[in-house]
C-alpha positions as CSV (number, residue, x, y, z in Angstrom):
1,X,64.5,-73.1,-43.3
2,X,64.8,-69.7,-41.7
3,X,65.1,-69.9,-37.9
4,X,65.2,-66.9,-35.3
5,X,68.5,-66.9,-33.5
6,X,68.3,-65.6,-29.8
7,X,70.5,-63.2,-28.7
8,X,71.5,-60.5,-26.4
9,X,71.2,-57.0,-26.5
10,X,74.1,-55.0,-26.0
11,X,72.8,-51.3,-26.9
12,X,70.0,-49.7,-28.4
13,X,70.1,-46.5,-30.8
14,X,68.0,-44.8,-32.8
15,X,68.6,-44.9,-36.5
16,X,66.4,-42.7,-39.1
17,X,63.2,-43.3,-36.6
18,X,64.1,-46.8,-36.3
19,X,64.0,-48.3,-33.0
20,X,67.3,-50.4,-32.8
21,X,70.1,-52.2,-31.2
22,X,73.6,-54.3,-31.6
23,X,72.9,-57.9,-30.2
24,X,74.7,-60.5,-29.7
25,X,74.7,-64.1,-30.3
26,X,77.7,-65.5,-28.9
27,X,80.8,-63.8,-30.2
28,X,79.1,-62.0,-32.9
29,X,77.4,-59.0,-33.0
30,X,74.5,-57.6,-35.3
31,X,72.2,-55.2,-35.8
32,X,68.5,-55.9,-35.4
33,X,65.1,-53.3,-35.3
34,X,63.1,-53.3,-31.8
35,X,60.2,-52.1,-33.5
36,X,58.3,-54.8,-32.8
37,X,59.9,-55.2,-29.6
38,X,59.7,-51.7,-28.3
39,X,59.9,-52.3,-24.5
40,X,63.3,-54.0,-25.1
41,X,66.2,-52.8,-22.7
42,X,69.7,-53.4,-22.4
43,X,70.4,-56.7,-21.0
44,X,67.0,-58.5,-22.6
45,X,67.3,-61.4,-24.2
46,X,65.4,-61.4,-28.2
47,X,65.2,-63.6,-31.0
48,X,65.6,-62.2,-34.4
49,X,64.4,-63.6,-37.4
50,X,66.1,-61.6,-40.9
51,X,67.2,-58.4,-38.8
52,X,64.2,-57.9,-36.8
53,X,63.5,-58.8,-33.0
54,X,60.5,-60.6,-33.3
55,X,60.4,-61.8,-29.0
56,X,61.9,-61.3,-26.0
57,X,62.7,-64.7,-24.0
58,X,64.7,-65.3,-21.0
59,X,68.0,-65.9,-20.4
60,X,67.6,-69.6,-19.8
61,X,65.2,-70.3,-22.9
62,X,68.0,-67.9,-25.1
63,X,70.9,-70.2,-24.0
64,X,68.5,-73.4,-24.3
65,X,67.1,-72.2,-28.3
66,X,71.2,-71.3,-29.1
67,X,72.8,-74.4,-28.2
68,X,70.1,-76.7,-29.8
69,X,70.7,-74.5,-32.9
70,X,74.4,-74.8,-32.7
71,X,74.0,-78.5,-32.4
72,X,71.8,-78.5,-35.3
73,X,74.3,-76.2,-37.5
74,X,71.9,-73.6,-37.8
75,X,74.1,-70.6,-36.8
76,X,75.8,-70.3,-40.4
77,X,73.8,-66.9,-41.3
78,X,76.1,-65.4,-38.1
79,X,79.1,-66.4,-40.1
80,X,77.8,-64.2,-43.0
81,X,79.7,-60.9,-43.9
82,X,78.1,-57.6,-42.8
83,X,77.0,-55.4,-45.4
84,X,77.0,-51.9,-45.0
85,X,74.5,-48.7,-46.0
86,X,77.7,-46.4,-47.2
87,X,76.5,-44.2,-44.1
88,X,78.8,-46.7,-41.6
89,X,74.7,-49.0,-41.1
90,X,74.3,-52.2,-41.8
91,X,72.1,-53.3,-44.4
């Protein structure tokens, strides 16, 4: 089952038109698209689903979702390598 991890946004760039930013979910950081998310500021809490912010949620529900997740040993995908574009962007 594929489950959207909530996370924090750290920064938000613009990468070939995309609307993106690095978020992190505990004490790992990825790359996710805003697109659907525009409004999205530093500081905003989202939960991503395969790369892309699909919500934003509040601080409390982000910590709530993440620790139930954790219990559940649904955080693996976080422990997954990073694979890059050639052009220094993740995949």
């Amino acid at each position: 089952m594929c489950l959207a991890i909530p996370g924090k946004v750290v920064e938000t760039f613009s990468n070939e038109g995309m609307h993106m930013a690095r978020v992190q979910f505990g004490g790992v950081t990825r790359e996710a698209c805003l697109n659907y998310v525009p409004e999205t500021r530093v500081g905003d809490y989202v939960l991503v689903h395969v790369g892309f912010a699909i919500s934003r949620v509040d601080e409390e529900e982000a910590r709530r979702t993440f620790e139930a997740l954790a219990e559940l040993d649904q955080l693996s995908e976080l422990d997954a390598p990073v694979v890059e574009d050639g052009r220094g962007g993740a995949l």
